[in-house]
C-alpha positions as CSV (number, residue, x, y, z in Angstrom):
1,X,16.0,1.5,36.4
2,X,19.9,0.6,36.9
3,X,22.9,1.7,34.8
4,X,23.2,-2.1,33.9
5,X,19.7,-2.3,32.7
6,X,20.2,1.2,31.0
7,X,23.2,-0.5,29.1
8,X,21.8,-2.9,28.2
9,X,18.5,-1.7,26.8
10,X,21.0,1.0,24.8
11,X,23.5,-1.7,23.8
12,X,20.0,-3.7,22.1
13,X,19.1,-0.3,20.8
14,X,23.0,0.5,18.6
15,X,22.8,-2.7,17.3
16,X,19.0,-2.5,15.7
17,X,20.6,1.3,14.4
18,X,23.6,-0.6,13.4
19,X,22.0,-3.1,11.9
20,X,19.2,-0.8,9.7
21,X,22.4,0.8,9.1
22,X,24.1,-2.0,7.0
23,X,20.3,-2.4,5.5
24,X,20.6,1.0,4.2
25,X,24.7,1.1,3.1
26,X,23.6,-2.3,1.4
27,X,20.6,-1.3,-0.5
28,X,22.4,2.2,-1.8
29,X,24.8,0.1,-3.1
30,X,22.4,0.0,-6.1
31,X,22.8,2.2,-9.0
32,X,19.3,4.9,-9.2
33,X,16.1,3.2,-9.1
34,X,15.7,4.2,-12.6
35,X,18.9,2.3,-13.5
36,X,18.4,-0.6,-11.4
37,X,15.0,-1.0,-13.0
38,X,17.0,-1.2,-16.9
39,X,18.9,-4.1,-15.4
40,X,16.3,-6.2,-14.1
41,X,14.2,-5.8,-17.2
42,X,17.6,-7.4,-19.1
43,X,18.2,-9.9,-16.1
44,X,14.5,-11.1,-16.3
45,X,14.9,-11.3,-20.1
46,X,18.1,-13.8,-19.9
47,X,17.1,-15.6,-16.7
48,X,13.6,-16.5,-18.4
49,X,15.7,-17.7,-21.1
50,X,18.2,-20.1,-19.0
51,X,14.9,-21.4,-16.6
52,X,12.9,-22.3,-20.2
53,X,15.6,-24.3,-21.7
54,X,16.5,-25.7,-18.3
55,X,12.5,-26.8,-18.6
56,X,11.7,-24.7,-15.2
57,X,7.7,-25.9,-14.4
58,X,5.2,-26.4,-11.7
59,X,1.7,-27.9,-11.6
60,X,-0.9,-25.9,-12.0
61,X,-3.1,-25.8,-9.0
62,X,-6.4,-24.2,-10.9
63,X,-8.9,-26.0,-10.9
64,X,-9.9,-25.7,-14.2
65,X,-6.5,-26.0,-15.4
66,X,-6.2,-29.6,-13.8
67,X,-3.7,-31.6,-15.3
68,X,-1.8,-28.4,-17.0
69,X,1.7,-27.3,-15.9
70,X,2.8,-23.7,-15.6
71,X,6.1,-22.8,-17.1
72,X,8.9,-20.2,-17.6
73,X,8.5,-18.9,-20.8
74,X,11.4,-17.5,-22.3
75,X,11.5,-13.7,-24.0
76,X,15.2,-14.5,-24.8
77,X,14.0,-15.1,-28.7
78,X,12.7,-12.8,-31.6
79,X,8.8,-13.5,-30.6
80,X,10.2,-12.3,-26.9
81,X,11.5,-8.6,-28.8
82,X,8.9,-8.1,-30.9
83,X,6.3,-8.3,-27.7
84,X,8.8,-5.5,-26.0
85,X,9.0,-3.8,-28.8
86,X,5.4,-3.3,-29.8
87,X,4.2,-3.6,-26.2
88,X,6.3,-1.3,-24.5
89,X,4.3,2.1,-24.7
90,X,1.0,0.4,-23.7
91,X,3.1,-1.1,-20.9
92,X,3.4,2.0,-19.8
93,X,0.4,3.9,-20.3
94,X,-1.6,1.4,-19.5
95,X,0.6,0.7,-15.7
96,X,-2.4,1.3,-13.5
97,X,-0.6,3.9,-10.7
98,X,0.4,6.5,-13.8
99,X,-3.6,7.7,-14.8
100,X,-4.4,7.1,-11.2
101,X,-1.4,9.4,-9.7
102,X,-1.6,12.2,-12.7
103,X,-5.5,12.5,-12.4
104,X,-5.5,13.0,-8.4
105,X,-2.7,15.6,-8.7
106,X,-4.3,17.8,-10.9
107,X,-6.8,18.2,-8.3
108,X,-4.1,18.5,-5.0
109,X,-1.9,20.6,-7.1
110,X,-4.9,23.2,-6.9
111,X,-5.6,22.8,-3.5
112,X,-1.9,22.9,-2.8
113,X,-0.6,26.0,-4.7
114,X,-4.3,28.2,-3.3
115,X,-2.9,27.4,0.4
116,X,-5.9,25.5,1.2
117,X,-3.8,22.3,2.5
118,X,-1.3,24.3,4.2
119,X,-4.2,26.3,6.0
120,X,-6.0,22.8,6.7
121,X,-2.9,21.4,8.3
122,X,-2.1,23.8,10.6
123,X,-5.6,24.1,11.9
124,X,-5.4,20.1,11.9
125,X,-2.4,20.1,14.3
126,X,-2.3,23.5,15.9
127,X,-1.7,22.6,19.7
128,X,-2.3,18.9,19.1
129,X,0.1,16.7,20.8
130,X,3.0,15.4,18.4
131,X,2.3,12.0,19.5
132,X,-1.6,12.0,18.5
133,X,-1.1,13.4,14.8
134,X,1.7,10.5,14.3
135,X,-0.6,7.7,15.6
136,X,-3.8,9.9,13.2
137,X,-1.8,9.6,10.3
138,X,-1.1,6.0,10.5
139,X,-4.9,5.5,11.2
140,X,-5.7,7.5,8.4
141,X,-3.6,5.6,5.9
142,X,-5.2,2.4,7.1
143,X,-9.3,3.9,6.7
144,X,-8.3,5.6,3.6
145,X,-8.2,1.9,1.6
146,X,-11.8,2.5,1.5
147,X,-11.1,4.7,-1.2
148,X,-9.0,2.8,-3.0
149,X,-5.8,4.2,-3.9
150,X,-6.2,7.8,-2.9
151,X,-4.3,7.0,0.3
152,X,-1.1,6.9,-2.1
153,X,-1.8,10.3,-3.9
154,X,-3.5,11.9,-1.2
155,X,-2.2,11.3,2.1
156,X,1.0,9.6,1.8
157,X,2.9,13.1,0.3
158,X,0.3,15.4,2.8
159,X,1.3,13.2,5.8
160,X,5.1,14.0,4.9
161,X,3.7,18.0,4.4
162,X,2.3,17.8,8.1
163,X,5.6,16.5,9.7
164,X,7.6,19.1,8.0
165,X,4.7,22.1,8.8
166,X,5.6,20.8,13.1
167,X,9.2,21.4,12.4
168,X,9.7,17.1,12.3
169,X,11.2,15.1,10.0
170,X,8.8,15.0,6.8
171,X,10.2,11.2,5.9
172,X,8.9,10.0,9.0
173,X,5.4,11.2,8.2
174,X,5.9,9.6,5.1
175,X,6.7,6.1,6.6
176,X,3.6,6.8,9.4
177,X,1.1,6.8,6.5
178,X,2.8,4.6,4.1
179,X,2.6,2.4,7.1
180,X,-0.9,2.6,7.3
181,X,-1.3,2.7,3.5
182,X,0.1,-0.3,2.5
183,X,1.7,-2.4,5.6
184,X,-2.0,-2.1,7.2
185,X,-3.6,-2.5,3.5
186,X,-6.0,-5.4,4.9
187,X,-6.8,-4.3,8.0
188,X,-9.9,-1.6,8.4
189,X,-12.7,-0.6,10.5
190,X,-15.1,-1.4,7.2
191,X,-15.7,-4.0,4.8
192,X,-13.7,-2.4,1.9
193,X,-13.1,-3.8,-1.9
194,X,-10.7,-6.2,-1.1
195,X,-12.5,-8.6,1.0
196,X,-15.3,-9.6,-1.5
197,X,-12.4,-10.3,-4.1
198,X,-10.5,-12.7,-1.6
199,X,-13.6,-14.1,-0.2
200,X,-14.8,-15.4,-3.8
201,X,-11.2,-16.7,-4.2
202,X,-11.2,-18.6,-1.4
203,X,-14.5,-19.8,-1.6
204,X,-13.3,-21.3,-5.0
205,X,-10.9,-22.7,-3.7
206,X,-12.7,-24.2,-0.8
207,X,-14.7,-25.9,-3.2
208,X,-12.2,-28.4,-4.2
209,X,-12.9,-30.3,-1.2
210,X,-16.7,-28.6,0.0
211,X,-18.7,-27.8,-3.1
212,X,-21.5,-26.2,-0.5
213,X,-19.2,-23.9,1.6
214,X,-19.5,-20.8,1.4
215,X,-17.5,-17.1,2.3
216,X,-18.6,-14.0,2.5
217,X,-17.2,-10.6,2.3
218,X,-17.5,-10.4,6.0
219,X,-15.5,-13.5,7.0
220,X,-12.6,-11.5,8.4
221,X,-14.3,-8.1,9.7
222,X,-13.8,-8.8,13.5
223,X,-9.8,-9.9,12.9
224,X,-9.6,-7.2,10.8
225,X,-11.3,-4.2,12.9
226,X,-9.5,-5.1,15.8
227,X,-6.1,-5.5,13.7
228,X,-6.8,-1.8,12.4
229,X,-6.3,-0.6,16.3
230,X,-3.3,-2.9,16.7
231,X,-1.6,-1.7,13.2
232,X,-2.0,1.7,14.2
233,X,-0.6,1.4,17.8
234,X,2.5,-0.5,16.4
235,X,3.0,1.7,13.7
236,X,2.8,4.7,15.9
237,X,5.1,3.2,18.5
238,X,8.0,2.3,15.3
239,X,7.6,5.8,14.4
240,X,8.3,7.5,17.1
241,X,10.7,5.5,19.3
242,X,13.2,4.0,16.0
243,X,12.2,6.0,13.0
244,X,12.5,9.3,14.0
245,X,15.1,8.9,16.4
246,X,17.3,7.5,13.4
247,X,16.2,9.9,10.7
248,X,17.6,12.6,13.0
249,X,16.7,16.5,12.6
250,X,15.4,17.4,9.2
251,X,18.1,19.2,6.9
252,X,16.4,21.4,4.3
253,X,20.0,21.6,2.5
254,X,19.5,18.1,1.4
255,X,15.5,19.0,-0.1
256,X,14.3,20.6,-3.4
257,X,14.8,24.3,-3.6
258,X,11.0,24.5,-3.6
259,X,10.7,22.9,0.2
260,X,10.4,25.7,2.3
261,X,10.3,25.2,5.9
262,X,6.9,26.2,7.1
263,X,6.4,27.6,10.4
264,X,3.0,26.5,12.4
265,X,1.8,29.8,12.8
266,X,-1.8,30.7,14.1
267,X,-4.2,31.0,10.7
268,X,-4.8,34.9,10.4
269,X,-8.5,36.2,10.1
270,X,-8.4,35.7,6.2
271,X,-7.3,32.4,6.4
272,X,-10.3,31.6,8.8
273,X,-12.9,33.4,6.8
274,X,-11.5,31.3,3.6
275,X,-12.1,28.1,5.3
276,X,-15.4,28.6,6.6
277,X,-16.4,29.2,3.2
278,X,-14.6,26.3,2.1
279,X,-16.1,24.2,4.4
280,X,-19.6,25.4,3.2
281,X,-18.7,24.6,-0.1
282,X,-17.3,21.1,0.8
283,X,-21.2,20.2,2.6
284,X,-22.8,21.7,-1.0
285,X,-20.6,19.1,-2.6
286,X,-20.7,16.3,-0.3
287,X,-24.9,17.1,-0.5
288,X,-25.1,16.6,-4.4
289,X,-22.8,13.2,-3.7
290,X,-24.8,12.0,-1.3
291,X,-27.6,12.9,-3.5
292,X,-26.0,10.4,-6.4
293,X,-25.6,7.3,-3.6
294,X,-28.0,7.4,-1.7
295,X,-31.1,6.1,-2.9
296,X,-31.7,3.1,-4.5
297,X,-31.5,4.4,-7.8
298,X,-29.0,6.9,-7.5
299,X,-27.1,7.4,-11.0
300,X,-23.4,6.6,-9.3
301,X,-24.6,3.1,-7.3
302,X,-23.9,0.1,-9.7
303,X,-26.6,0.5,-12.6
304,X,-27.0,-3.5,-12.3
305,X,-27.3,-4.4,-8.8
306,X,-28.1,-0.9,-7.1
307,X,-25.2,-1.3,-5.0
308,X,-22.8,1.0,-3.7
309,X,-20.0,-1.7,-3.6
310,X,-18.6,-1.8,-7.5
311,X,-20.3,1.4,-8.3
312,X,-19.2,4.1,-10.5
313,X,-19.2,6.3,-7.3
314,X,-16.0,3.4,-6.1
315,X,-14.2,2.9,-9.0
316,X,-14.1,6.8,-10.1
317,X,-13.5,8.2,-6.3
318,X,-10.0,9.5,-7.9
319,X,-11.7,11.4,-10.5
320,X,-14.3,12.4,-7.6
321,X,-11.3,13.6,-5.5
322,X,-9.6,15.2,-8.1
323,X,-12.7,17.6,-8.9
324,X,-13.1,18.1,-5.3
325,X,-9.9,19.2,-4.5
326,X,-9.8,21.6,-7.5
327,X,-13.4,23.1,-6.9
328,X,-12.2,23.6,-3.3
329,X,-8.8,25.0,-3.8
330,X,-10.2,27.9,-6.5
331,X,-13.0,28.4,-3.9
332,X,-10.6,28.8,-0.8
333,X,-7.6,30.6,-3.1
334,X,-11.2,33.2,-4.2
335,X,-11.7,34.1,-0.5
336,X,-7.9,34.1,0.5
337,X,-6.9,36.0,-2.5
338,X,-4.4,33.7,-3.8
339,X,-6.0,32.7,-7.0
340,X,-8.3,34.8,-8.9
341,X,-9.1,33.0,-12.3
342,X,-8.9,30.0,-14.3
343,X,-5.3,30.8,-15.7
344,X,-4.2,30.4,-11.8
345,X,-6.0,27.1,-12.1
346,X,-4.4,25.9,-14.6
347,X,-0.8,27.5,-13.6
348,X,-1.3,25.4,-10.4
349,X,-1.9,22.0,-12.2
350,X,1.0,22.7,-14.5
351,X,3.1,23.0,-11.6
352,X,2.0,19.9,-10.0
353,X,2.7,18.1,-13.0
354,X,6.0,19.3,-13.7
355,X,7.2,18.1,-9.7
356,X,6.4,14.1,-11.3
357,X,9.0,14.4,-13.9
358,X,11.4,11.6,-12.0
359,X,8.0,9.6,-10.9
360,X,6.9,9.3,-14.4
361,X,10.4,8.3,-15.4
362,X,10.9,5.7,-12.9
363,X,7.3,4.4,-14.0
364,X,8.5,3.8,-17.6
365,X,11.0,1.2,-16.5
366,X,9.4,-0.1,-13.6
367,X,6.1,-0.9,-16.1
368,X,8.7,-2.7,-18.1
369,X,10.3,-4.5,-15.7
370,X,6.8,-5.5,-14.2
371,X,5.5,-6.3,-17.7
372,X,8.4,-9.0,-18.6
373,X,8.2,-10.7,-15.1
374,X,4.4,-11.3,-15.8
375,X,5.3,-12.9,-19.1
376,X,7.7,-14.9,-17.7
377,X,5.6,-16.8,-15.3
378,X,8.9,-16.3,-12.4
379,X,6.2,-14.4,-10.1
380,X,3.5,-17.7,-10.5
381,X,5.9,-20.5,-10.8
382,X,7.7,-18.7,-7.5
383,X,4.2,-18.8,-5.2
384,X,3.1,-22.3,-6.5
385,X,6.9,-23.7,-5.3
386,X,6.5,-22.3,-2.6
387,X,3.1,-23.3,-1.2
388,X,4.2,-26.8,-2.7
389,X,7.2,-26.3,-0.1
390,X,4.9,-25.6,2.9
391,X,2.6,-28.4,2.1
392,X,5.4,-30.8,2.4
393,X,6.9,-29.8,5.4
394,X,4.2,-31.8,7.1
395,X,3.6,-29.0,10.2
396,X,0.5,-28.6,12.4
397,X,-0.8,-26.2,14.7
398,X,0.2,-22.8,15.0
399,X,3.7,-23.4,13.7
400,X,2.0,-24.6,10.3
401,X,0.4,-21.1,10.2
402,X,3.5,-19.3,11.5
403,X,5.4,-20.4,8.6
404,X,2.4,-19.6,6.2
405,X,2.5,-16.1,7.1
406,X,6.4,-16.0,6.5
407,X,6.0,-17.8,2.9
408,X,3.1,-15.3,1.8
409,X,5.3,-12.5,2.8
410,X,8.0,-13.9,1.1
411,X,5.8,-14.8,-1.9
412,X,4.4,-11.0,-1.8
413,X,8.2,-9.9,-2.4
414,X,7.9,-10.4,-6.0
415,X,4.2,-11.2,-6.5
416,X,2.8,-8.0,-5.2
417,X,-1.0,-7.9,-6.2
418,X,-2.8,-9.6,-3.6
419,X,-5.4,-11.0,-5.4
420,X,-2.9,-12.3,-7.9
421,X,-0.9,-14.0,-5.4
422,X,-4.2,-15.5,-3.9
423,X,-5.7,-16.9,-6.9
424,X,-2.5,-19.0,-7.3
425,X,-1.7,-20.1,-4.0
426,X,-5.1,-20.5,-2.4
427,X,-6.0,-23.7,-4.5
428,X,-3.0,-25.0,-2.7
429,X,-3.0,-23.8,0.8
430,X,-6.9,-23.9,1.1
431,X,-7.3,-27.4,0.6
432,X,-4.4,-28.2,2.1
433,X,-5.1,-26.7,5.5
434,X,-8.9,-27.4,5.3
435,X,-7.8,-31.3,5.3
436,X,-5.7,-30.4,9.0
437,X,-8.5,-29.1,10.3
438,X,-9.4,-25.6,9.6
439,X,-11.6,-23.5,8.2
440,X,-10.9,-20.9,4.8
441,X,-11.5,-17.8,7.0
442,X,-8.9,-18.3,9.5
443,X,-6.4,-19.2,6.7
444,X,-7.9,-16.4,4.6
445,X,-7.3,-14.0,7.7
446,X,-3.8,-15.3,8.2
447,X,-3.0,-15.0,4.8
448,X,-3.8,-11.4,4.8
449,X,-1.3,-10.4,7.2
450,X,1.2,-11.9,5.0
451,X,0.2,-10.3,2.1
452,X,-0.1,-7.2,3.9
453,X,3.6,-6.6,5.8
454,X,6.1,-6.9,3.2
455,X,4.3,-4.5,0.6
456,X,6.6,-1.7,2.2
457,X,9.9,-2.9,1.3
458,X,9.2,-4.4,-2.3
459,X,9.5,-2.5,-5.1
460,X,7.2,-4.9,-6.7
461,X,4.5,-2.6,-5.3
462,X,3.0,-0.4,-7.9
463,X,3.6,2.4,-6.0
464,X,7.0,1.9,-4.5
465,X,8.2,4.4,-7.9
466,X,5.6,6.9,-6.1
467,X,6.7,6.6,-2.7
468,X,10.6,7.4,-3.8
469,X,9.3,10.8,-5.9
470,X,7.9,12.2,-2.7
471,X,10.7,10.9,-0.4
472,X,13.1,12.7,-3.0
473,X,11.6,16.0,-2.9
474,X,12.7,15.8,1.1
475,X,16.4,13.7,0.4
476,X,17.9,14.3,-3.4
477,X,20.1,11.4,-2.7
478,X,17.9,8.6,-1.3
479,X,18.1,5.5,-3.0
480,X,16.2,2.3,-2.7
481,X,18.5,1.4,0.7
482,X,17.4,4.6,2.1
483,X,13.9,3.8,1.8
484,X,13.8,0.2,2.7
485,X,15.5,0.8,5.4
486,X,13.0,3.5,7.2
487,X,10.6,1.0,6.1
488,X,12.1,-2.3,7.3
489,X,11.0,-1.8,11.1
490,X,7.6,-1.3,10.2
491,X,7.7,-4.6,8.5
492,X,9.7,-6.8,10.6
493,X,7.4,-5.5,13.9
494,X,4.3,-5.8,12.2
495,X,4.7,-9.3,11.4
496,X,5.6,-10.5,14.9
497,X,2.7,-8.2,16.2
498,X,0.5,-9.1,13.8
499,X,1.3,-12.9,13.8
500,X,1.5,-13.0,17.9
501,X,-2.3,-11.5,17.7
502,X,-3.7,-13.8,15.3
503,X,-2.0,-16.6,17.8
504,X,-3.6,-15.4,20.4
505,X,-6.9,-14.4,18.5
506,X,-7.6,-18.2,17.1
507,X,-5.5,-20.5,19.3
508,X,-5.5,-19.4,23.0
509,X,-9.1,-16.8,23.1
510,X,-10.9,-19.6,20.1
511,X,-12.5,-16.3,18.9
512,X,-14.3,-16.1,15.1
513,X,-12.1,-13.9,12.7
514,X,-15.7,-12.8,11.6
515,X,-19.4,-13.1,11.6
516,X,-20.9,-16.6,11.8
517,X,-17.1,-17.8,10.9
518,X,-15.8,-20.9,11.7
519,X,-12.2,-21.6,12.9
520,X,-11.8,-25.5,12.3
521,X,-13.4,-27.2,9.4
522,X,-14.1,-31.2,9.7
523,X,-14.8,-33.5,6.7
């Protein structure tokens, strides 16, 4: 390669820094998250106020809701206070990451304070190449949506623990699984809970125009298990060629007092020992799981339809986790000598709990703030404007879904629940696209990647507060900037990527984005 070239390619590469740069100076502009979160819950509150009397409005694109119109509704008035007022704890008890993240970590805190993660990491990575852990993580974030949100609890904050355990930078383990987490939240090797609850909103949808079509919760799988390699390749390749490189080398001075660099050491014979009977202990457990799931009348598979999708085993994984990771922590601190009795139990879960203090404050206000943008309608008005926007343009083609992708990331900015942002758009865009030609599983699949990108940069995300407690423990003084910033890449590269593969997946190849699913749709 010549010195030109060499310029060049390193003139490209300042400017992206530069650029993330002013991303980052701009976004720690803001005052703390906690703060910042206060003055949107009183900017939603007087903005609801001037859009209601200004008679702010859209159609409403529900079917059974024909002929209704949704509108602003103001919490600028006394009914608007007394709702706060009376609302406000169960706003935020009743925010669905808070049980989810305090339950899990009663269970990690054991596992954490007995040494059993620390011992499990190093023999994880010990003599592993650098450049395979950072592309595992990110595929681990991706396959651990099976499980709902334990890849948030779990491996989002371990991910960070492995960096820092190899002597790298512990935020850019963070962004690798958060990556996979959240910016690859559709994609997977399996069928997970998400696609029969987009499926059955689509196939509503579809019905406006095809009362006998139908979707299944396999319309997507082949887009999607292929999109699972692609995510992790890209987020791999962000992380270690501009993510890194522009965190630079990891500064204890700037982390809690209670981050200690640890040093990948070989595991000593008692550490050994301690797994081995961990891992015994973990196949007993596993067994007597497998033994509630596994037949057809297993007391954990869904006591109505005997299946494992919607079961109790699903939707109470975290309290499955959290047990597991406490019955295997005592057993492993037992045999390693680092806890002894149940006071060392619960000394370890106390701890855990006390490093969420500035999580659980930021999830007061950020309930809040999520509760009064609900109320106000600004989140469903936004989408239905939106796809209303779209439908006028009058595009075709792969430019029609290009800018579809853009508008449901755009939409998924401030309307972060996917199946929220669905049920309100799809009506629109379902019918819409069916009548140029195509099928709901192609603009299902394309939808999806939209949904899917911009979850890392909004703190609309229920766990955005999370993600900023662990990235604290590592930088006292990041701020939103800071974060959206390591982020950004992962979202602006992932929705080219992403976008160029469906491209070339339906319009050049013509191949199904799943079983039996069609790509155009004719009257």
């Amino acid at each position: 390669m010549n010195k030109t070239e060499n310029d060049r390619k390193n003139l490209q590469r300042s400017f992206f820094t530069r650029f993330l740069d002013s991303v980052e100076w701009l976004g720690n502009l803001l005052p703390h998250p906690v703060t910042l979160f206060a003055i949107l819950c009183v900017l939603v509150v007087v903005a609801s106020g001037i859009a209601a009397a200004l008679g702010v409005s859209v159609a409403d694109p529900r079917p059974a809701n024909e002929g209704e119109w949704i509108a602003v509704n103001s919490l600028l008035n006394a009914e608007g206070l007394r709702r706060l007022i009376t609302e406000m704890v169960t706003n935020f008890t009743g925010f669905a990451p808070l049980g989810t993240v305090l339950v899990a970590m009663l269970g990690v805190g054991v596992a954490e304070h007995s040494g059993l993660l620390s011992a499990s990491m190093r023999a994880l990575v010990l003599n592993r190449s650098p450049r395979i852990v950072t592309y595992a993580v990110v595929f681990a974030g991706i396959m651990s949506n099976t499980a709902a949100e334990l890849g948030y609890v779990v491996l989002i904050p371990l991910a960070a623990m492995i960096f820092h355990s190899l002597g790298r930078h512990p935020l850019a383990g963070l962004a690798a699984a958060f990556c996979g987490v959240s910016g690859g939240y559709s994609a997977n090797l399996l069928i997970g809970t998400v696609d029969p609850l987009l499926s059955g909103i689509t196939q509503e949808a579809a019905h406006l125009l095809d009362p006998t079509y139908m979707v299944g919760a396999e319309a997507n799988w082949f887009f999607m298990f292929v999109s699972t390699f692609f995510v992790t390749i890209i987020g791999g390749l962000v992380t270690e060629y501009i993510v890194e490189p522009k965190l630079g080398k990891f500064d204890p001075a700037y982390a809690e007092d209670d981050i200690d660099q640890q040093r990948m050491e070989g595991l000593s014979s008692i550490e050994k020992r301690a797994l081995k009977g961990t891992g015994l202990a973990m196949l007993v457990i596993v067994a007597l799981l497998v033994a509630t799931i596994a037949p057809e009348n297993g007391i954990l598979r869904d006591p109505e339809t005997g299946l494992v999708s919607g079961s109790p085993f699903l939707r109470g994984i975290v309290v499955i986790v959290a047990v597991l990771f406490t019955v295997l922590g005592f057993v492993y601190g037992r045999l390693a000598g680092t806890m002894h009795n149940d006071c060392d139990i619960v000394n370890a879960m106390a701890k855990s709990m006390s490093s969420l203090g500035l999580y659980i404050v930021l999830v007061f206000f950020a309930a809040q703030f999520v509760a009064l943008f609900n109320w106000s309608n600004f989140g469903t008005v936004t989408a239905v404007a939106g796809a209303s926007l779209l439908e006028s343009l009058g595009l075709s083609g792969p430019g029609l879904f290009a800018l579809f992708i853009v508008m449901c990331a755009i939409i998924n900015l401030s309307l972060g629940s996917a199946s929220a942002q669905w049920a309100v758009t799809a009506p629109i865009f379902v019918p819409m696209l069916m009548l140029m030609g195509y099928a709901p599983e192609v603009i299902q699949a394309a939808y999806r990647i939209g949904d899917s990108v911009t979850n890392l940069i909004t703190p609309m995300m229920s766990y955005f507060g999370l993600i900023m407690a662990i990235a604290a423990r590592y930088r006292k003084d990041l701020g939103i900037g800071t974060l959206i910033a390591i982020m950004l890449p992962y979202t602006l590269f992932m929705l080219i990527g992403w976008s160029l593969l469906f491209f070339v997946w339906v319009f050049l190849l013509g191949l199904p984005v799943g079983p039996g699913s069609a790509t155009y749709y004719t009257l």
